[in-house]
N, C-alpha and C positions, 0 to 999 in steps of 0.2 A: 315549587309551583303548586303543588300537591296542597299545602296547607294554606298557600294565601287563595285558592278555592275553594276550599272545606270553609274557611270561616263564612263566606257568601253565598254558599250553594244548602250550607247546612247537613251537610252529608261529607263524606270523605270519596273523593271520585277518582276515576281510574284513568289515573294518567299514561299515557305509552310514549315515547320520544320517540321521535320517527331520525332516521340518519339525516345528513345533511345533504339538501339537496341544493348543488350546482348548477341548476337551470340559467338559459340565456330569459332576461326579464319578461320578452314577447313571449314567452311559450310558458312559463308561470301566468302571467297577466291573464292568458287565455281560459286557463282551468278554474279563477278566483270570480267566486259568487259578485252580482253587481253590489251588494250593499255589504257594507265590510270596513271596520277600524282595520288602517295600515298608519302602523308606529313606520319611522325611518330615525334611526341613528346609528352615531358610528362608536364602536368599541375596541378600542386601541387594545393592540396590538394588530386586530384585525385588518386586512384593507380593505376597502370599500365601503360599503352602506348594509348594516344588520336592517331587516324588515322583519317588525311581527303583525301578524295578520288576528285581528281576531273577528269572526262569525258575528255577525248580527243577534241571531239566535241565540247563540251562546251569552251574550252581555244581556238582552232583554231576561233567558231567561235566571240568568243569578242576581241582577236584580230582585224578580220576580217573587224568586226564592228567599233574599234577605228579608223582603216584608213579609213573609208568611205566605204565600202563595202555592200553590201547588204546580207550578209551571205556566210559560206561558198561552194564551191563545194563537196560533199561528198569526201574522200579522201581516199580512201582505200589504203592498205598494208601501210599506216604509220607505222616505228615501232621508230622512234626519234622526240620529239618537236625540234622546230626552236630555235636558243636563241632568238628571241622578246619572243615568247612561255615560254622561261623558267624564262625569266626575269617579264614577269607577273603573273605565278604560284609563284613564289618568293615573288612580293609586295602580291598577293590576301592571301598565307600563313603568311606572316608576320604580316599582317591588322587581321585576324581573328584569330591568336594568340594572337596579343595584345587586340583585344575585349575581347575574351574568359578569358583571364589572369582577366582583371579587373573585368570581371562580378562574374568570381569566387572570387575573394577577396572580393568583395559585398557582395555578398552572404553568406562567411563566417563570414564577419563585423555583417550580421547582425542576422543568428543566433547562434553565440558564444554570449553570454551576459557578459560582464566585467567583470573581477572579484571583489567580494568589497574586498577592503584593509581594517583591522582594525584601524581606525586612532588613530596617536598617540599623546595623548593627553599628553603634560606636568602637573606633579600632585602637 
């Protein structure tokens, strides 16, 4: 995630992963700013529905930043992104989907162990 930010932010930013958090949806929904990209898909093996949340703020200002900008002006009563806006929430969901996708397949590559096959020997 780290460097598909760095390329739009133009700096290298400090990313933290926070654990994973099992909230009932009502009591997330409750703490989530009104204005706010929410991706919803699903990623096998997973059950249920992955959601990424990304900040207003956050998208306005890496935008902001890829034209040269120095950040942006806080911007109150937004209530729509711009299409540059949504065409980059677009590449950043599609890039950490397809991370995510592989790291899960990894991860089950590695622990599902093989199966052994009986081999068959001619007698």
């Amino acid at each position: 995630m780290r460097g598909l930010i760095e390329h739009y932010a133009g700096q290298r930013p400090g990313v933290t992963a926070k654990p994973l958090d099992n909230t009932m949806f009502m009591m997330w929904d409750a703490c989530v700013p009104g204005f706010v990209s929410l991706s919803l898909y699903r990623l096998p093996p997973i059950k249920g529905t992955v959601t990424l949340r990304m900040d207003a703020d956050l998208i306005a200002q890496l935008v902001d930043r890829f034209y040269g900008g120095r950040g942006p002006k806080h911007q109150a009563g937004r209530h729509e992104f711009t299409p540059t806006e949504q065409r980059l929430i677009a590449i950043i969901t599609a890039s950490l989907r397809m991370e995510a996708k592989q790291e899960t397949l990894k991860f089950a590559h590695e622990a599902i162990p093989p199966r052994a096959f009986p081999s068959r020997m001619a007698a």
